[in-house]
MIDOBA-71742 format. One record per atom (N, C-alpha, C): residue number from 1; residue in one letter; atom name; x, y, z. Coordinates in pm, 1 decimal, decimal comma. Layout:
node vexgu:NUM	sevex:A	voba:CA	c1:X	c2:Y	c3:Z .
...
This chain:
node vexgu:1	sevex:X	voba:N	c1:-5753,4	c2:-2581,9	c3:-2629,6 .
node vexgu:1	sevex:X	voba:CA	c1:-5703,3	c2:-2450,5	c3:-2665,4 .
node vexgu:1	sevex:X	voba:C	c1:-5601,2	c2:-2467,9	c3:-2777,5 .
node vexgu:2	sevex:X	voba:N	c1:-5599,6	c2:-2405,7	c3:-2858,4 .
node vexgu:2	sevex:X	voba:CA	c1:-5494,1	c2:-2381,2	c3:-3014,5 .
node vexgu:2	sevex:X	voba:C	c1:-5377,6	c2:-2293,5	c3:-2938,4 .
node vexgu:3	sevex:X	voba:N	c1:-5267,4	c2:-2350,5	c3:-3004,3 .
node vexgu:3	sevex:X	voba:CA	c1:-5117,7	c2:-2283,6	c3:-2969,7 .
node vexgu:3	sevex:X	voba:C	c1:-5158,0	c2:-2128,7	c3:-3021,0 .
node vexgu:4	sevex:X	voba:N	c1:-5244,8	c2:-2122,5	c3:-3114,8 .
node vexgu:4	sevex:X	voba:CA	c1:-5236,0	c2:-1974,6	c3:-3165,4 .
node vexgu:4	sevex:X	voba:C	c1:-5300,3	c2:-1856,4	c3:-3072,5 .
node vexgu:5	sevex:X	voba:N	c1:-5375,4	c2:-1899,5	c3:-2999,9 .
node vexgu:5	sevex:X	voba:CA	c1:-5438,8	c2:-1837,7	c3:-2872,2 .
node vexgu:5	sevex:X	voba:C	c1:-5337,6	c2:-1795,3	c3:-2782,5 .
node vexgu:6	sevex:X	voba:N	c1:-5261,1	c2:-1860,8	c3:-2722,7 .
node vexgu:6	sevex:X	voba:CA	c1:-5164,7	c2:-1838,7	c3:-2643,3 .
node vexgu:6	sevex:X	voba:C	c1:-5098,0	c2:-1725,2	c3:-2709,7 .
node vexgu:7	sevex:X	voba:N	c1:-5029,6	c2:-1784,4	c3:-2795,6 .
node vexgu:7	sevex:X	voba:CA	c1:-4935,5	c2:-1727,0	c3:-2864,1 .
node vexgu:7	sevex:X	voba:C	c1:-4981,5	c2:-1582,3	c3:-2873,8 .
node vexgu:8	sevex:X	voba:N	c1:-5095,9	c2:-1567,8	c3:-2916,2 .
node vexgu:8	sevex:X	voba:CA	c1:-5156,9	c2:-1391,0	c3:-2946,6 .
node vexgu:8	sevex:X	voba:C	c1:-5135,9	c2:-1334,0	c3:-2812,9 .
node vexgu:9	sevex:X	voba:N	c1:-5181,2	c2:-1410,3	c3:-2727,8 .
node vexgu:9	sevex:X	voba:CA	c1:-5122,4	c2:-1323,7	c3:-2568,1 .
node vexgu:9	sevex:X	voba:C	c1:-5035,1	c2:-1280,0	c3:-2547,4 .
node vexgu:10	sevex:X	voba:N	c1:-4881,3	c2:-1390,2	c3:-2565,4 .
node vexgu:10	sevex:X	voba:CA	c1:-4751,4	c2:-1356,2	c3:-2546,4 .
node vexgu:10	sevex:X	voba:C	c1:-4725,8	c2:-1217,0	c3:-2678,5 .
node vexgu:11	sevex:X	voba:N	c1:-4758,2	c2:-1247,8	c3:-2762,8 .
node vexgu:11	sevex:X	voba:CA	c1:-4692,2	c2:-1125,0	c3:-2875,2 .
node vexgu:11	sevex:X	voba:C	c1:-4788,1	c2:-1022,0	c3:-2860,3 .
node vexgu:12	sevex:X	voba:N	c1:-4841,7	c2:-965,2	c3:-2724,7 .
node vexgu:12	sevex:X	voba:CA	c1:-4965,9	c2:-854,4	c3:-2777,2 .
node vexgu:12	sevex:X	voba:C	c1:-4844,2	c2:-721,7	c3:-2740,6 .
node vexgu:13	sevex:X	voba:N	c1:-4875,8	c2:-631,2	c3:-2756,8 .
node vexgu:13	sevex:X	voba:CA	c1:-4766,6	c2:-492,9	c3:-2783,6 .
node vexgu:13	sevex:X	voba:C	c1:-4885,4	c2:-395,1	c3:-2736,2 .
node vexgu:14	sevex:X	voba:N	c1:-4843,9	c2:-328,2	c3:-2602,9 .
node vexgu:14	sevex:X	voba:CA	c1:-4746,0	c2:-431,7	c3:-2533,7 .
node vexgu:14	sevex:X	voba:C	c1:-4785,8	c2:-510,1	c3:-2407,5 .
node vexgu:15	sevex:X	voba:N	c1:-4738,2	c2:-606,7	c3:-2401,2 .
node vexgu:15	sevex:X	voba:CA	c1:-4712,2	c2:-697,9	c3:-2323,3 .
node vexgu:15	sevex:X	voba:C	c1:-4842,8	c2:-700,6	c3:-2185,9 .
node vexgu:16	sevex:X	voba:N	c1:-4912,7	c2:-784,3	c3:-2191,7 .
node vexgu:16	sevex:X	voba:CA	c1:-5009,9	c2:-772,1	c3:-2049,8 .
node vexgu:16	sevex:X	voba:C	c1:-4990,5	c2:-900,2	c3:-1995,0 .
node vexgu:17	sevex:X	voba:N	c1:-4973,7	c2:-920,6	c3:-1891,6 .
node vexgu:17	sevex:X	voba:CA	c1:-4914,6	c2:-1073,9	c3:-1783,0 .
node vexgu:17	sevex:X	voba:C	c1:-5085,2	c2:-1109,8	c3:-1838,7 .
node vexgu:18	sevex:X	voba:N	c1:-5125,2	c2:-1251,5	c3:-1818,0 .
node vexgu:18	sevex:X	voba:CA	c1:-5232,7	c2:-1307,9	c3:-1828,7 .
node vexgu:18	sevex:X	voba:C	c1:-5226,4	c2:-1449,3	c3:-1749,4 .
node vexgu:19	sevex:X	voba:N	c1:-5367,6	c2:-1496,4	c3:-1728,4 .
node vexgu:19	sevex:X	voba:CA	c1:-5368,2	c2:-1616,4	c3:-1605,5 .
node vexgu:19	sevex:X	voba:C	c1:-5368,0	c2:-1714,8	c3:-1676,2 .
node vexgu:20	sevex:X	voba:N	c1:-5363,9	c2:-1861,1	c3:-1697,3 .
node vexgu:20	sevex:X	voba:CA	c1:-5389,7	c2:-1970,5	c3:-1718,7 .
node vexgu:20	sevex:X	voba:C	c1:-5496,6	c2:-2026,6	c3:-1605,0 .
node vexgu:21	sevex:X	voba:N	c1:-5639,8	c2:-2054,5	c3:-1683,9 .
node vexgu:21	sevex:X	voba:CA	c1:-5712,9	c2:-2183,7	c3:-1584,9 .
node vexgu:21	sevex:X	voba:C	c1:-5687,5	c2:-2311,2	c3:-1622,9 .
node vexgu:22	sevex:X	voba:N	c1:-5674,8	c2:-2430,4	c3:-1536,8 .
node vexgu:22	sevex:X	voba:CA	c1:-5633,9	c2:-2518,0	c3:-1599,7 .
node vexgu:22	sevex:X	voba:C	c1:-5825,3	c2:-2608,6	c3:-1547,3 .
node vexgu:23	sevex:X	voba:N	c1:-5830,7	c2:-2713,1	c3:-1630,3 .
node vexgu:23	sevex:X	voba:CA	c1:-5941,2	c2:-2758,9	c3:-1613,8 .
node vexgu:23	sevex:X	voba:C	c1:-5985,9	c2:-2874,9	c3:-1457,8 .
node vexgu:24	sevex:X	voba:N	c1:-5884,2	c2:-2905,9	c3:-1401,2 .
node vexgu:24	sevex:X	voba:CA	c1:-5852,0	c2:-2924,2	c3:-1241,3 .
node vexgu:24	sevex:X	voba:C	c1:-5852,4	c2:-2772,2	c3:-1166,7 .
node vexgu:25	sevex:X	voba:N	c1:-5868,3	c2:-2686,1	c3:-1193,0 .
node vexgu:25	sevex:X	voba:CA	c1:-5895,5	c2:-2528,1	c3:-1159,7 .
node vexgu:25	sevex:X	voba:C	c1:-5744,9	c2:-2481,2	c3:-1107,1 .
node vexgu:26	sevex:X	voba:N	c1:-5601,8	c2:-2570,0	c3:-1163,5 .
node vexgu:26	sevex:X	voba:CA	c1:-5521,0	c2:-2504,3	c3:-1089,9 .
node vexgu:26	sevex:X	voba:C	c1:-5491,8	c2:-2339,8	c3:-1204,3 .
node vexgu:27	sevex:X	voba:N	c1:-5426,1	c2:-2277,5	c3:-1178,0 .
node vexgu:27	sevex:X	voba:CA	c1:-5346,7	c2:-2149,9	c3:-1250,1 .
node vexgu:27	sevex:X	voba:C	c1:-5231,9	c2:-2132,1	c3:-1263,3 .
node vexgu:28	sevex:X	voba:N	c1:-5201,1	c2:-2062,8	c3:-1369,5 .
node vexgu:28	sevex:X	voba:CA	c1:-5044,5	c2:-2068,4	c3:-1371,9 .
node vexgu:28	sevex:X	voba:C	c1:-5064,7	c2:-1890,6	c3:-1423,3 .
node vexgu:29	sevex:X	voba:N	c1:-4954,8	c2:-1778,7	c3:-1378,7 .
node vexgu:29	sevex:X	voba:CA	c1:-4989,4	c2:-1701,4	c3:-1418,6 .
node vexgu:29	sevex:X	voba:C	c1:-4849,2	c2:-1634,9	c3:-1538,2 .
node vexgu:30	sevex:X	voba:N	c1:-4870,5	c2:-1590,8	c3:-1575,7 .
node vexgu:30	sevex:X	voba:CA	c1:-4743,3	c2:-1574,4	c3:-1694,9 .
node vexgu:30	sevex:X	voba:C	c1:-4734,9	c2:-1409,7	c3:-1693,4 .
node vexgu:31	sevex:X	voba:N	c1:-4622,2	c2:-1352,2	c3:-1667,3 .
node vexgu:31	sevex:X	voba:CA	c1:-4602,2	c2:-1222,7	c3:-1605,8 .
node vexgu:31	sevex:X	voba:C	c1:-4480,6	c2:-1137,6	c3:-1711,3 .
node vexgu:32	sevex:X	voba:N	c1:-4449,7	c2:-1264,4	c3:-1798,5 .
node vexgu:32	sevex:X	voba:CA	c1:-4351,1	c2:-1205,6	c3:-1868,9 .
node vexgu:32	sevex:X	voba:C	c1:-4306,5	c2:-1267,1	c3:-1998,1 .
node vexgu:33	sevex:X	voba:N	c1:-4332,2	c2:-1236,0	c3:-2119,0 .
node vexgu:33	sevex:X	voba:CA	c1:-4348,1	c2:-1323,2	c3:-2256,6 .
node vexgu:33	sevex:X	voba:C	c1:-4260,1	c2:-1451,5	c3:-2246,0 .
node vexgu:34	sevex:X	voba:N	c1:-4121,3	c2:-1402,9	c3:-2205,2 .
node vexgu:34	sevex:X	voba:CA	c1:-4000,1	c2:-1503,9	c3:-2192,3 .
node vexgu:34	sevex:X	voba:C	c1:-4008,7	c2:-1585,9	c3:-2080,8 .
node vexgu:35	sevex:X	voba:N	c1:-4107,8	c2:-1628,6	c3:-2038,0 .
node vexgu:35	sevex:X	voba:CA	c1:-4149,0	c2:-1691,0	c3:-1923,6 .
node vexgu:35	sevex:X	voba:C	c1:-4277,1	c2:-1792,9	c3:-2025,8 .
node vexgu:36	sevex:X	voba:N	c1:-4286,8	c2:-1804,2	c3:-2138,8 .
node vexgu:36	sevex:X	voba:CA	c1:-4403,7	c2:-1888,6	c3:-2170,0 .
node vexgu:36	sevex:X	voba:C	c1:-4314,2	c2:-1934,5	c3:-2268,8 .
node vexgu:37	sevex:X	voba:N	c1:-4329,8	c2:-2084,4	c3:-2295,0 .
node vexgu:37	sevex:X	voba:CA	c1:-4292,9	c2:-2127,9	c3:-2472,2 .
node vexgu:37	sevex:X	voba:C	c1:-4419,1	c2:-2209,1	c3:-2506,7 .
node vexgu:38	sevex:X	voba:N	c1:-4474,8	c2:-2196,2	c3:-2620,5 .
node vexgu:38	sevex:X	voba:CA	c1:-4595,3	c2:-2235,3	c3:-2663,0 .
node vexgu:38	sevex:X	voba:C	c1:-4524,5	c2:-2348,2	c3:-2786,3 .
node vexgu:39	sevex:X	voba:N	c1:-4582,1	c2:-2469,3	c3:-2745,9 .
node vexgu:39	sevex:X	voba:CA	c1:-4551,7	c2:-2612,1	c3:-2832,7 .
node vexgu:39	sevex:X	voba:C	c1:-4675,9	c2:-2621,5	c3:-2915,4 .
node vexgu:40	sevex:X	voba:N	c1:-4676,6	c2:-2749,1	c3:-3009,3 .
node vexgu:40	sevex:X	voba:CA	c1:-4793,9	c2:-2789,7	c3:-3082,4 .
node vexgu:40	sevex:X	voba:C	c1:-4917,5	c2:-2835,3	c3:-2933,8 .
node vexgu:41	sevex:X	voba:N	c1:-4859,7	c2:-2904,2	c3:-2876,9 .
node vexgu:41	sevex:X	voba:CA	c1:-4963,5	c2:-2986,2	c3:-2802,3 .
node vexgu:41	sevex:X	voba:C	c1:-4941,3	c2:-2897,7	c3:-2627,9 .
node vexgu:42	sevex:X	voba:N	c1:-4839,2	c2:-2852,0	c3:-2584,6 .
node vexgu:42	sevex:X	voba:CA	c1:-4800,4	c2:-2834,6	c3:-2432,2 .
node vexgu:42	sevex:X	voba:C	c1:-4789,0	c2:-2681,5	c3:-2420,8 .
node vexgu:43	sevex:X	voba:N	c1:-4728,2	c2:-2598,1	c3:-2300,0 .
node vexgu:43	sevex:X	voba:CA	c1:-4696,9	c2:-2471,3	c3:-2312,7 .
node vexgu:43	sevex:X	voba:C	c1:-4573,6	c2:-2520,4	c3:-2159,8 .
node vexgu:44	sevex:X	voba:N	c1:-4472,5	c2:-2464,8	c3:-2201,0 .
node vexgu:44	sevex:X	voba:CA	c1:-4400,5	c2:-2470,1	c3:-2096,3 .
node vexgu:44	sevex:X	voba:C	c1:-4410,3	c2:-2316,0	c3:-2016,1 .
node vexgu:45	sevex:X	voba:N	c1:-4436,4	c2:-2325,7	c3:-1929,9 .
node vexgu:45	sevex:X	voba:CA	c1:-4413,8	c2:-2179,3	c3:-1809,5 .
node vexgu:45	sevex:X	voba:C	c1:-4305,9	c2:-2204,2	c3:-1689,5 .
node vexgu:46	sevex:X	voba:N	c1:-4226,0	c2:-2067,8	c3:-1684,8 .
node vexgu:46	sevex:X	voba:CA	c1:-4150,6	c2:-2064,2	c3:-1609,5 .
node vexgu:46	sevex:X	voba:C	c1:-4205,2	c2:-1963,1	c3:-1487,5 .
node vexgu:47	sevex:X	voba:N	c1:-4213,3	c2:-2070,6	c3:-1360,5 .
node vexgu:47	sevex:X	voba:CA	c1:-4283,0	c2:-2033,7	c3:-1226,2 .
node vexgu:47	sevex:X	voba:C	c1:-4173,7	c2:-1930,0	c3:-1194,3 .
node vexgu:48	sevex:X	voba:N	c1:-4160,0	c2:-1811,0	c3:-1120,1 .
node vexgu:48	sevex:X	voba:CA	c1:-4060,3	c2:-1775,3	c3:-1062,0 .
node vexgu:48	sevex:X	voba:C	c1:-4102,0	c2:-1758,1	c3:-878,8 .
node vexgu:49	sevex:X	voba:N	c1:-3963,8	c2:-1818,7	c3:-833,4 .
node vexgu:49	sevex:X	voba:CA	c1:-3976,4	c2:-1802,5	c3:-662,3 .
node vexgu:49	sevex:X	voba:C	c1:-4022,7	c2:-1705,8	c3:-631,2 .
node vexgu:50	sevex:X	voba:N	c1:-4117,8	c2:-1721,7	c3:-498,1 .
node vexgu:50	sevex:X	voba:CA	c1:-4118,3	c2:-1594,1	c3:-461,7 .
node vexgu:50	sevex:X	voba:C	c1:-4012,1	c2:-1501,3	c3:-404,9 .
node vexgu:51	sevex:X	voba:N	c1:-4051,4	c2:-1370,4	c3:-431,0 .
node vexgu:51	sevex:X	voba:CA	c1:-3949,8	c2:-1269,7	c3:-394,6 .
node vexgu:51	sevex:X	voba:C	c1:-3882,9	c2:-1249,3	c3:-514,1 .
node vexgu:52	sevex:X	voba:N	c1:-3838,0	c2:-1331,8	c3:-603,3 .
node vexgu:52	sevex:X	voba:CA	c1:-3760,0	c2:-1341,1	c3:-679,9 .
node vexgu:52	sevex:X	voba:C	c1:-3794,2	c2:-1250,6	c3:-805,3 .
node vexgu:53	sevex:X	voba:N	c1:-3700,5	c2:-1184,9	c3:-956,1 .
node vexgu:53	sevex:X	voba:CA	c1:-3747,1	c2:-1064,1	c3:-1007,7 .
node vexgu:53	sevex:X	voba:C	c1:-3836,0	c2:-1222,4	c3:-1109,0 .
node vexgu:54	sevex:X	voba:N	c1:-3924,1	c2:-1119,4	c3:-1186,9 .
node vexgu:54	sevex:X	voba:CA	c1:-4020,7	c2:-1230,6	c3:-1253,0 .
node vexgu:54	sevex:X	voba:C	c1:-3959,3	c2:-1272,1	c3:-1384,5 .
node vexgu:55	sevex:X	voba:N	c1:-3814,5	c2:-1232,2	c3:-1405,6 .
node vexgu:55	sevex:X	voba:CA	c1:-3749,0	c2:-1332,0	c3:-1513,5 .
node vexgu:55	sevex:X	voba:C	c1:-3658,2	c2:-1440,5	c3:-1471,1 .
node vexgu:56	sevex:X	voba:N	c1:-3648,5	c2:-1472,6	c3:-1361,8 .
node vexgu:56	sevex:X	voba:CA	c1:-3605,1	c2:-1584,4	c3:-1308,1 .
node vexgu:56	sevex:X	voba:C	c1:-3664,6	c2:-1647,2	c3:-1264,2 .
node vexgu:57	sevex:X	voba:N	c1:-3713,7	c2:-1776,5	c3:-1325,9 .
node vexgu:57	sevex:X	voba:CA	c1:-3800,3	c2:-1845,4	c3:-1261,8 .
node vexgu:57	sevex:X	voba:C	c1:-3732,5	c2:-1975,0	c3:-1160,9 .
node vexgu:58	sevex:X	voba:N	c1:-3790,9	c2:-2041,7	c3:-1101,5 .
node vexgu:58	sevex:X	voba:CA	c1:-3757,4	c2:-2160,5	c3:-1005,4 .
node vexgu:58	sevex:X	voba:C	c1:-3778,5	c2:-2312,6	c3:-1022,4 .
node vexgu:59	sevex:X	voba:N	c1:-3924,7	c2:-2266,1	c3:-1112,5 .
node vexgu:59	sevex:X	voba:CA	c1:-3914,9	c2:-2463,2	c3:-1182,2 .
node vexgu:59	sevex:X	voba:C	c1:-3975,2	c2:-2357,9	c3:-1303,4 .
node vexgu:60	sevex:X	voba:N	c1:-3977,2	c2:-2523,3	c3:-1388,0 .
node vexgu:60	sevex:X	voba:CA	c1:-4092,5	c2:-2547,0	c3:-1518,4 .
node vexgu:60	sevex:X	voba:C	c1:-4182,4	c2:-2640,7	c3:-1512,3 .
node vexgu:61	sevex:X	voba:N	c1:-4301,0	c2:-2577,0	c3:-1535,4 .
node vexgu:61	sevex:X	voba:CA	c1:-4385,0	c2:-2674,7	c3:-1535,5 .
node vexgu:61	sevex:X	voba:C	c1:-4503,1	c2:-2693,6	c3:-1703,3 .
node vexgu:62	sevex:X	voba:N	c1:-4491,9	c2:-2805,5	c3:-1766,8 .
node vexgu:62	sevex:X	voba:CA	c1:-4518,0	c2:-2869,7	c3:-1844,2 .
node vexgu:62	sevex:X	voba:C	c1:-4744,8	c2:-2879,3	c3:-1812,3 .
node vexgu:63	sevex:X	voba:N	c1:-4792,1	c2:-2763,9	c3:-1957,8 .
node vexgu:63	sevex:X	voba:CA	c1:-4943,8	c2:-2765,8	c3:-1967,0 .
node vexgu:63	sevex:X	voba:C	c1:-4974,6	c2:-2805,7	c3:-2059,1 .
node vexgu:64	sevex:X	voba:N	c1:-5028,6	c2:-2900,5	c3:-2042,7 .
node vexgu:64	sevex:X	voba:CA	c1:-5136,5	c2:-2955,3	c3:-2193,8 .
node vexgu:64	sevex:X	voba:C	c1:-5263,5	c2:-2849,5	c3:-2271,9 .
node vexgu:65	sevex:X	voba:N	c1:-5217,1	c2:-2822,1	c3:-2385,0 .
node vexgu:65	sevex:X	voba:CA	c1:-5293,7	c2:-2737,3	c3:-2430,6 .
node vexgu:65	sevex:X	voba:C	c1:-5465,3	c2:-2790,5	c3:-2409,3 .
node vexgu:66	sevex:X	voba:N	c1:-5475,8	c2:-2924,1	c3:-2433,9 .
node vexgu:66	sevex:X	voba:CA	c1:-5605,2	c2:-2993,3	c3:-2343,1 .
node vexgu:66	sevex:X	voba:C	c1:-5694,4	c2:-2920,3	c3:-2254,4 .
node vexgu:67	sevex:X	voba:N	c1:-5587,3	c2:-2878,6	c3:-2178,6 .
node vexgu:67	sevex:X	voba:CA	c1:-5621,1	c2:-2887,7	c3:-2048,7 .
node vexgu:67	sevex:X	voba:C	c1:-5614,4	c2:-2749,0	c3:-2017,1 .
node vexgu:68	sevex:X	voba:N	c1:-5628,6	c2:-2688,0	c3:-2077,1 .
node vexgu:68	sevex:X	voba:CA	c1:-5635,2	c2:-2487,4	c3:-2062,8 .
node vexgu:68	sevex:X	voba:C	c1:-5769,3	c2:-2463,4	c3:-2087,3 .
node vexgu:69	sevex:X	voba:N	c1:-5874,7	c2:-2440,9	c3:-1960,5 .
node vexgu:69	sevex:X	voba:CA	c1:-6007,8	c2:-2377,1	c3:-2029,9 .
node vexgu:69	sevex:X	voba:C	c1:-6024,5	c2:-2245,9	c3:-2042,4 .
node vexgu:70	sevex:X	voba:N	c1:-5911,4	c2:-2154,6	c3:-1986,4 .
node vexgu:70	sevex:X	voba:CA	c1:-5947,7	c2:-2000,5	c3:-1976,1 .
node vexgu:70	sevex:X	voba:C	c1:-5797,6	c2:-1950,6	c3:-1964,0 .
node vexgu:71	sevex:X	voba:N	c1:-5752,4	c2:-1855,0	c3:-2065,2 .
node vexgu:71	sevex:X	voba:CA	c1:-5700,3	c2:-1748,2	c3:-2114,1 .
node vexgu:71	sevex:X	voba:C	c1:-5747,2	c2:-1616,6	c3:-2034,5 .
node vexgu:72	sevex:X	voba:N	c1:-5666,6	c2:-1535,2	c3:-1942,3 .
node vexgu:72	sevex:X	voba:CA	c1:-5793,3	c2:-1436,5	c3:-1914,5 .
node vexgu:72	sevex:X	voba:C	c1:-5657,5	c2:-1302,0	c3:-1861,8 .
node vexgu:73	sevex:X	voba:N	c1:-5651,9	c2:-1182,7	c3:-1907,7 .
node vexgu:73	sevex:X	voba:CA	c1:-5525,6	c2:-1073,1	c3:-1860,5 .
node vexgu:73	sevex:X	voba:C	c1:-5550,0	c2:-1059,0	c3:-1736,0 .
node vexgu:74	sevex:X	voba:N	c1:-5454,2	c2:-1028,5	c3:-1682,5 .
node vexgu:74	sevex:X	voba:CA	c1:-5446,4	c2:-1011,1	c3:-1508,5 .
node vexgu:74	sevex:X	voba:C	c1:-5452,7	c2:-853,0	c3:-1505,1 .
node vexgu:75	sevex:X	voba:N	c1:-5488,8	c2:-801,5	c3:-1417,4 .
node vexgu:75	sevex:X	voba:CA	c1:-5517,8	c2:-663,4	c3:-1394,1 .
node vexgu:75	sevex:X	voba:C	c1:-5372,5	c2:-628,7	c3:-1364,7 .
node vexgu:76	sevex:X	voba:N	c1:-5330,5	c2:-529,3	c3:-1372,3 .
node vexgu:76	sevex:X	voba:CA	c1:-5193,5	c2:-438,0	c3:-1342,3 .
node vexgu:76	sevex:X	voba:C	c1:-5228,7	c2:-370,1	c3:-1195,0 .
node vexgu:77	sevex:X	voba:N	c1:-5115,3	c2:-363,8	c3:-1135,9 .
node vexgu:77	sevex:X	voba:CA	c1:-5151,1	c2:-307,0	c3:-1014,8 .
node vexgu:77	sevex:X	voba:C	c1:-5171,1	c2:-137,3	c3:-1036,1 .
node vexgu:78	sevex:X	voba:N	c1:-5228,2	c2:-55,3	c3:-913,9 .
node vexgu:78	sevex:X	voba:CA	c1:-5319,7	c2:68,4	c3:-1006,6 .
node vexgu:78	sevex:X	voba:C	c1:-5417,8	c2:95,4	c3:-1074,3 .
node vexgu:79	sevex:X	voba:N	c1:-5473,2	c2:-28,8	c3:-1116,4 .
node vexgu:79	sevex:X	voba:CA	c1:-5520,6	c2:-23,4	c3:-1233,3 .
node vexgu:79	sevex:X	voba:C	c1:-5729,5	c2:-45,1	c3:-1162,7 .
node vexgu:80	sevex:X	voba:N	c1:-5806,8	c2:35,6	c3:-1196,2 .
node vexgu:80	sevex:X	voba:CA	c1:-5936,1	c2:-39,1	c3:-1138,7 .
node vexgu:80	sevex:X	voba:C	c1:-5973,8	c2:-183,3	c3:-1180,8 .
């Protein structure tokens, strides 16, 4: 996956949370622009605890752009 892919997600206007597949099938889901930093090679995401509001996250965890096979928006709640 190209940093520029990501990146079009985080800057779309406005704003739709979207999933990460990773190619081990784990997910990471990104709920809030300031919750993603997109590198040349990695994407850092900030997990947030549960319960917790979704700009505070609890760890970081470190994705190899490698290793991203699917980009995909998460539905909004309400939403069909």
């Amino acid at each position: 996956m190209r940093p520029e892919d990501i990146r079009d997600f985080l800057r779309r206007k406005p704003f739709q949370p979207f999933r990460l597949t990773l190619t081990d099938g784990r997910t990471y889901e990104v709920r809030h622009p300031e919750l993603a930093m997109v590198g040349r090679s990695i994407v850092a995401i900030g997990v947030p605890a549960k319960g917790e509001p979704d700009l505070v996250f609890d760890r970081l965890v470190m994705v190899s752009l490698l290793h991203i096979m699917q980009v995909e928006p998460m539905k909004m709640l309400g939403t069909p």
